[in-house]
C-alpha positions as CSV (number, residue, x, y, z in Angstrom):
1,X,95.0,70.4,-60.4
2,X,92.5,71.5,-57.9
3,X,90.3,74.4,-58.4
4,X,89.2,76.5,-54.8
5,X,85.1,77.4,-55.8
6,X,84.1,81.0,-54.6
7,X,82.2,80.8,-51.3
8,X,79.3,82.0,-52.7
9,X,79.4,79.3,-55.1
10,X,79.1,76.9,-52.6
11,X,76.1,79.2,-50.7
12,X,73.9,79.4,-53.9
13,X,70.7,77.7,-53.9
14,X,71.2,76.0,-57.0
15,X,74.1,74.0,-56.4
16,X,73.2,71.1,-54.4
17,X,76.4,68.6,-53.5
18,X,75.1,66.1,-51.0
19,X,72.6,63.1,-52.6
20,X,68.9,62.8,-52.4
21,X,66.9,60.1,-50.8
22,X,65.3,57.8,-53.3
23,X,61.7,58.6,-53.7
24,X,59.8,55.0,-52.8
25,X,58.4,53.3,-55.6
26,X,55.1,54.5,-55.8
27,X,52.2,51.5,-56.0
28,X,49.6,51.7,-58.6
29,X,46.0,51.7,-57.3
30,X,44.9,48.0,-58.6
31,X,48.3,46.9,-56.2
32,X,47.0,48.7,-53.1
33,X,43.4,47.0,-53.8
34,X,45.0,43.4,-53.8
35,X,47.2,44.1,-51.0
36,X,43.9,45.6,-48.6
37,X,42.0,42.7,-50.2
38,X,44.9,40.3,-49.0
39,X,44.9,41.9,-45.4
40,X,40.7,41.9,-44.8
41,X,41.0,37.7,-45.5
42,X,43.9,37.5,-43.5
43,X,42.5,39.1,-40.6
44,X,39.1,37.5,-41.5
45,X,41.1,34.2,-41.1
46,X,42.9,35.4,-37.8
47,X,39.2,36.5,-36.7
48,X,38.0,32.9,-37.6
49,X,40.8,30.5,-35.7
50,X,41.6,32.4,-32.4
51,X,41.0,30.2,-29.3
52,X,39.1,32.6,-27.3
53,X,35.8,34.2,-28.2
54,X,35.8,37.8,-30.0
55,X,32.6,40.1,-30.8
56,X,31.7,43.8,-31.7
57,X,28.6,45.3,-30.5
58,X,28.3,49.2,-32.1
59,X,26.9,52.1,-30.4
60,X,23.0,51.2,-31.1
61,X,23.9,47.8,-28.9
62,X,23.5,45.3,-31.9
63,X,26.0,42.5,-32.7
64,X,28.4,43.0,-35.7
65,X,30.6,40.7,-35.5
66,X,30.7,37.0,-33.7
67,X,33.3,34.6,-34.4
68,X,32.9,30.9,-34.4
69,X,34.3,30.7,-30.5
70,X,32.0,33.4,-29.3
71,X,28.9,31.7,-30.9
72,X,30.2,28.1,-29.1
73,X,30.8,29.6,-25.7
74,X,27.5,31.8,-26.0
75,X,25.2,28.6,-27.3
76,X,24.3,30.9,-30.5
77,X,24.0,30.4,-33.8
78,X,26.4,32.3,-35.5
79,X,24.5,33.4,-38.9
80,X,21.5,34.2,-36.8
81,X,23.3,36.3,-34.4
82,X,25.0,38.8,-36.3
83,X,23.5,41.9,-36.7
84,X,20.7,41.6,-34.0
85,X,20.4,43.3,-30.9
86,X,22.2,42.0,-27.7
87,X,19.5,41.6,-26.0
88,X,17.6,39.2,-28.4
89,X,20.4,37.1,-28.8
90,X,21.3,37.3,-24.6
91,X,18.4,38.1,-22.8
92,X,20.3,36.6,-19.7
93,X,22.9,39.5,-19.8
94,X,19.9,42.0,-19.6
95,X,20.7,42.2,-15.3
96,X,24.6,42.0,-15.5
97,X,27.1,44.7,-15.0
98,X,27.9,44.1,-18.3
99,X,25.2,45.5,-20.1
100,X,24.1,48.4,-17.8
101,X,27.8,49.4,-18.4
102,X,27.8,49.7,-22.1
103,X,26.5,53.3,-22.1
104,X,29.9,54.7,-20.5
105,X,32.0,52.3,-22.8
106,X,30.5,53.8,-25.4
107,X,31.3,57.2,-24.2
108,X,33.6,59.4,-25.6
109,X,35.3,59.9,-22.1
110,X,35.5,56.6,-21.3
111,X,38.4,55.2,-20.5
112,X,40.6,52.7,-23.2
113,X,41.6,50.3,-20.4
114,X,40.0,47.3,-20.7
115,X,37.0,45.9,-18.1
116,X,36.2,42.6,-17.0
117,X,32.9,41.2,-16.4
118,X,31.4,37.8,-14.9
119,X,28.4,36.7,-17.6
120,X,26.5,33.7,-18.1
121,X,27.3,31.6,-20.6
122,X,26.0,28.2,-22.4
123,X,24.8,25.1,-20.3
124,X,25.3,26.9,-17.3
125,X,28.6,27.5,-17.6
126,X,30.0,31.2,-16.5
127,X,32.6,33.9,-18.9
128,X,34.7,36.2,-18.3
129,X,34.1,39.2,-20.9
130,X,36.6,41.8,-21.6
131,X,35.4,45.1,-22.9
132,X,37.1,47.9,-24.6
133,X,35.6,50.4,-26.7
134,X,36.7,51.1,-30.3
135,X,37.2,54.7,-30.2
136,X,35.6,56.6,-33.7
137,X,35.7,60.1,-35.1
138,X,34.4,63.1,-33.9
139,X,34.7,61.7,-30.5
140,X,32.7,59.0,-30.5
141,X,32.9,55.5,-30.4
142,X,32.4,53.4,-33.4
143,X,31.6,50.0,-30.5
144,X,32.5,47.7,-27.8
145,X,34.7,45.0,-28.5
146,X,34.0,42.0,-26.3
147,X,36.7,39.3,-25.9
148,X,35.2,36.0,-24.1
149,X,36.6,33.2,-22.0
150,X,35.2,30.3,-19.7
151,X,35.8,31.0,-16.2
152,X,33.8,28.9,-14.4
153,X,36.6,26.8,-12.9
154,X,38.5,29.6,-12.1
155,X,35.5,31.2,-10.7
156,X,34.3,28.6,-8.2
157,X,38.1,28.2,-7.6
158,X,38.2,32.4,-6.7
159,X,34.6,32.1,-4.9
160,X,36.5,28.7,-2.1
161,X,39.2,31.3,-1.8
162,X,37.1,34.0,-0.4
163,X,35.3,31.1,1.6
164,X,38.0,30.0,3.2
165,X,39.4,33.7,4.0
166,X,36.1,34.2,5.4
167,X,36.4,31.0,7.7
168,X,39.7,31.9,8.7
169,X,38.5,35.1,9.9
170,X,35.6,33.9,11.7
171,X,37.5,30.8,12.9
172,X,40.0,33.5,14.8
173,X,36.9,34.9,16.1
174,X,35.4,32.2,17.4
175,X,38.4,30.7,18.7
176,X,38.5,33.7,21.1
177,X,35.3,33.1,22.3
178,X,36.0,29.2,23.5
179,X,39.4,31.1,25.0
180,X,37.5,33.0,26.9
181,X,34.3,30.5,28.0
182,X,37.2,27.6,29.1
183,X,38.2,30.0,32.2
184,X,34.8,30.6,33.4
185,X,33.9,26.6,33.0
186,X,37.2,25.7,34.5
187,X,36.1,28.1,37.7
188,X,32.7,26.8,37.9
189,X,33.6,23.1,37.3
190,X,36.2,23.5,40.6
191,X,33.4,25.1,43.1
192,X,31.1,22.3,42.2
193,X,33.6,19.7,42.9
194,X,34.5,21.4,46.4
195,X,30.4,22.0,46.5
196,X,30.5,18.1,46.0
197,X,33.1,17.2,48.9
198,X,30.7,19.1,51.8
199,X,27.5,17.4,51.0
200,X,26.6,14.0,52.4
201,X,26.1,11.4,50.2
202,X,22.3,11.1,51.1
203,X,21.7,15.0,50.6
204,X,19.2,15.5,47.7
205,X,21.1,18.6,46.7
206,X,24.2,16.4,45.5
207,X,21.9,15.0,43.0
208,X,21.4,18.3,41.5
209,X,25.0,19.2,41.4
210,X,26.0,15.8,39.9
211,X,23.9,16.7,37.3
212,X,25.6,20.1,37.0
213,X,28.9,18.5,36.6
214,X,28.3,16.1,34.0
215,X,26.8,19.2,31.8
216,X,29.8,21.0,32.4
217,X,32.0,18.4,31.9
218,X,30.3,18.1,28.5
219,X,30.6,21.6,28.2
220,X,34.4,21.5,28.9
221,X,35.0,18.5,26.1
222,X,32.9,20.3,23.5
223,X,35.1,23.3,23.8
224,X,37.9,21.5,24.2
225,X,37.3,20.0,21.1
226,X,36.2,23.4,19.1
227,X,39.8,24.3,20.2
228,X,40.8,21.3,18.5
229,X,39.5,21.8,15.6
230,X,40.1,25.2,14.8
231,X,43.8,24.6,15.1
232,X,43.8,21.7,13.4
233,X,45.3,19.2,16.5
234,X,44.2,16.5,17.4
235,X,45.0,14.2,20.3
236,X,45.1,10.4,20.1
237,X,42.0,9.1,21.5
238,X,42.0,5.8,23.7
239,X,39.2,6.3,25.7
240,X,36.4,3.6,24.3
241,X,32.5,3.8,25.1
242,X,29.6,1.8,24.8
243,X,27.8,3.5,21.9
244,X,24.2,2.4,22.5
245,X,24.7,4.3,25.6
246,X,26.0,7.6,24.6
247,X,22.9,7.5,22.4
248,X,20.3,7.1,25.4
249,X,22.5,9.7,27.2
250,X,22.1,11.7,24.0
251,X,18.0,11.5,23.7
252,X,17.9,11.9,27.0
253,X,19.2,15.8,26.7
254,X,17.2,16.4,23.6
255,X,13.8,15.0,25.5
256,X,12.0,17.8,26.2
257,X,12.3,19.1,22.6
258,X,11.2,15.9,21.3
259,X,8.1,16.7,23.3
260,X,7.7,19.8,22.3
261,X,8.0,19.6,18.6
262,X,5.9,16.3,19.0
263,X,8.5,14.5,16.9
264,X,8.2,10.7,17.8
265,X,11.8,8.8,18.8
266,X,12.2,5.7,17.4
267,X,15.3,3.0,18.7
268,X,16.0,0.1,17.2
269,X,19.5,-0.1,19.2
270,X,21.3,-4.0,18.6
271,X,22.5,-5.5,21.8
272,X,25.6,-6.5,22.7
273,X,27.4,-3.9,20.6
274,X,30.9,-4.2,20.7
275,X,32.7,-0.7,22.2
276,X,34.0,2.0,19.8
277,X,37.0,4.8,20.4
278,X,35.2,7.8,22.0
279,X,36.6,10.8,19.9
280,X,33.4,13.3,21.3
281,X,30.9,10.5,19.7
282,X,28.1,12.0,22.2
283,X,28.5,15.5,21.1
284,X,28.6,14.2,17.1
285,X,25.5,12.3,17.8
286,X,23.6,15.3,19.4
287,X,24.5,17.7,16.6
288,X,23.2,15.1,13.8
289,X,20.2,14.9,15.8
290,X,19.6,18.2,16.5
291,X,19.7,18.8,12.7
292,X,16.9,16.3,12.2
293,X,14.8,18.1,15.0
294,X,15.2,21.5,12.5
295,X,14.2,19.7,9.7
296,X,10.7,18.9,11.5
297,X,9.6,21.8,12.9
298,X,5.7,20.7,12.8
299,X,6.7,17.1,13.8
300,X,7.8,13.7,12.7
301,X,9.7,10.7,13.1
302,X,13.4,10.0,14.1
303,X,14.8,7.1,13.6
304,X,18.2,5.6,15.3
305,X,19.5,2.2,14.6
306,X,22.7,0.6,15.7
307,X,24.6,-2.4,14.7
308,X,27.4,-4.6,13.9
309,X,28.5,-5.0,10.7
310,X,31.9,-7.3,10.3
311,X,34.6,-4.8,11.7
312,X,32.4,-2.0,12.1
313,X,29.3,-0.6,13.9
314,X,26.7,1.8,12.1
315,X,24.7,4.1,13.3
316,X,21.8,5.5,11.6
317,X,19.9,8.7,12.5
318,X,17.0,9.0,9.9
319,X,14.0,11.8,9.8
320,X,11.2,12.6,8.3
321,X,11.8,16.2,7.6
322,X,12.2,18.6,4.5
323,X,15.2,17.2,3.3
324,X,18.3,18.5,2.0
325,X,18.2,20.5,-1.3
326,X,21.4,19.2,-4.5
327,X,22.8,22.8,-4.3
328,X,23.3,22.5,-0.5
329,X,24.2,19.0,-0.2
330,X,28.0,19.4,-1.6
331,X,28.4,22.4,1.2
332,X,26.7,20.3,4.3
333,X,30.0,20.1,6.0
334,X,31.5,23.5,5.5
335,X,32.4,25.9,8.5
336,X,29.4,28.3,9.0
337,X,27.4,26.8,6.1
338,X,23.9,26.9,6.9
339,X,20.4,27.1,5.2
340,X,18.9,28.0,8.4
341,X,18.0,31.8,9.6
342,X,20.5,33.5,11.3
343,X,19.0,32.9,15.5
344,X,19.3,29.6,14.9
345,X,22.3,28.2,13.1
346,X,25.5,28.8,13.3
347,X,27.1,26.8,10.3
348,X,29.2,24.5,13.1
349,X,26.9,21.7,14.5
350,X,27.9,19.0,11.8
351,X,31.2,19.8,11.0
352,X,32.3,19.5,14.5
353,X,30.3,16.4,14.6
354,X,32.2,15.0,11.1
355,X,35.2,15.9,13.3
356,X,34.1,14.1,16.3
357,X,33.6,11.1,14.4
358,X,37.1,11.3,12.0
359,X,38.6,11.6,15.9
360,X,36.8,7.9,16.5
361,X,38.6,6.9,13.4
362,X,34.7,6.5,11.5
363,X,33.3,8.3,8.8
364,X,30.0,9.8,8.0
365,X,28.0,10.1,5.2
366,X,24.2,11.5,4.2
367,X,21.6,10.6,1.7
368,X,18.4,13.4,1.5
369,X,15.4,13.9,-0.7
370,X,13.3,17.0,-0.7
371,X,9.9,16.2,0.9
372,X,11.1,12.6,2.5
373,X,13.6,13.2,4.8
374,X,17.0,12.7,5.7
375,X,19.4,9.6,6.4
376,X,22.9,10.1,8.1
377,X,24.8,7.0,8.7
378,X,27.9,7.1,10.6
379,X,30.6,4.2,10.6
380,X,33.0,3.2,13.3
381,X,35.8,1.0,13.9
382,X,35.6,-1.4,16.9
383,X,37.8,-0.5,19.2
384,X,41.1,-2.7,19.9
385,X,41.9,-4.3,22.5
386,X,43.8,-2.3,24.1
387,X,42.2,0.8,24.5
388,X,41.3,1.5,27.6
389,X,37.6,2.6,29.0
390,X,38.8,5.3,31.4
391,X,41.1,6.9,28.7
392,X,41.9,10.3,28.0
């Protein structure tokens, strides 16, 4: 039989119908000791064996914590670093944007996203440090935690990028320039040649302007070949040349500045030489040289040697200049690379004669030490047989 409670049975206070929620078991104070004690070695552990390096500077700037990575990637000893002062354990991050930003890190304000810095590291090797303040109470922050990685791949990989965005950029530039020098060159070339066709042959005047058209036609295959370059086409060559020649053709353009320097030429040029594929060889041989006239500004020797060796015929264009320093040696042939002021280099002279040479089908190669001088050798093929001596 069912019994229908009074309504204000079911509204009293004291009659509760629906269940409780089980309290949680509470934990006695010697569990929650083991169970922190438990967590600090895990994380300890965690601390210990994490690929990357990890350390905690507080707000006074000294190191509190260094785990084993940090210490390898830093060159540190671990025991000695902890609790010293950045600085005495890094004195090389004194000038880095790193450390003359650890005031605003350490700021309450500052923001929780994390920052990335570029710092040295070990054996010349270069980090990448992530910082991120660990905020405290009463708005301060109890530190900096630093997270460390090598970088220096990827930072030499970042630093070619920008180079080369940099070329590119100046490449268009420069590009535009030849565009516009080829019509001018083209107009002048044409009234020399009609110049040319009213002169007698015995008029000292035609002299002159034979002379003006082989410098332009010079000028026209050096910008022909900067346009070649710069888009990255080239033509097949066929045209073959008697290198000891373009060499004495080559002095003879560079003559007076021999003089003037008071840098002494000598030639040691092998006869008969066989002939080699003309690629711009004359222009590749001026730029080398040129370069040796920079490197002896207060005079000196050049050296130029030719001859055959089995298939091939070397040249050799040696001075007694400054030399070449290590760190500029790997970036000799770069676009717009130069150790010289900015009046007088423009980065392009031995690139476009490494391109010159590549279009002969040779190769060319440098040895330098500082205060000796300065060897380039420059190997090419002999030309076959049937390439011909008037070819394009």
């Amino acid at each position: 039989m069912l019994t229908v409670l009074d309504r204000k049975a079911l509204d009293s206070p004291h009659k509760v119908w629906y269940s409780r929620r089980p309290k949680p078991a509470s934990r006695s104070r010697k569990s929650n000791h083991t169970w922190m004690a438990f967590k600090d070695a895990e994380w300890e552990q965690l601390f210990s064996i994490v690929p990357f390096g990890l350390m905690v500077v507080d707000r006074h700037a000294v190191i509190q914590t260094i785990n084993p990575a940090a210490a390898d990637l830093l060159g540190v000893a671990l025991q000695q670093a902890c609790y010293q002062p950045l600085l005495t354990v890094l004195p090389t991050w004194k000038d880095t944007p790193l450390y003359a930003s650890l005031p605003s890190l350490l700021d309450a304000q500052a923001t929780f996203e994390t920052i990335e810095f570029d710092v040295p590291g070990a054996e010349h090797t270069l980090l990448r440090v992530s910082a991120v303040h660990i905020p405290g109470g009463a708005n301060q922050a109890r530190g900096v935690l630093l997270s460390l990685v090598e970088c220096t791949e990827v930072a030499s990989l970042e630093q070619r990028l920008h180079r080369a965005e940099y070329q590119a950029s100046i490449g268009k530039l420069a590009r535009g320039i030849a565009h516009e020098l080829n019509s001018p060159l083209d107009g002048v070339l044409r009234y020399t040649h009609l110049a040319l066709e009213h002169l007698n042959e015995d008029s000292p005047v035609r002299e002159y302007l034979m002379h003006v058209k082989e410098g332009l036609d010079r000028m026209v295959r050096a910008v022909r070949a900067f346009l070649e370059f710069s888009r990255q086409v080239t033509s097949p060559v066929s045209r073959v040349a008697n290198l000891n020649q373009l060499i004495e053709d080559a002095l003879l353009l560079v003559r007076h500045r021999a003089k003037f320097q008071q840098v002494h030429v000598n030639k040691q040029l092998e006869e008969p030489l066989p002939p080699v594929l003309d690629g711009g060889l004359q222009h590749a041989i001026i730029n080398v040289v040129k370069n040796a006239f920079d490197a002896m500004p207060h005079g000196g020797t050049l050296t130029i040697t030719t001859c055959k060796n089995g298939t091939q015929v070397e040249v050799d264009v040696e001075d007694t200049g400054c030399g070449i320093s290590e760190e500029a040696q790997p970036r000799l042939f770069e676009p717009f690379f130069t150790t010289k002021p900015i009046h007088r280099g423009s980065g392009l002279g031995l690139i476009i004669a490494k391109e010159c040479v590549e279009r002969s089908g040779g190769t060319i190669a440098f040895t330098s030490q500082i205060g000796v001088g300065t060897t380039f050798r420059i190997y090419l093929p002999i030309a076959p047989s049937e390439a011909k001596s008037d070819g394009a």
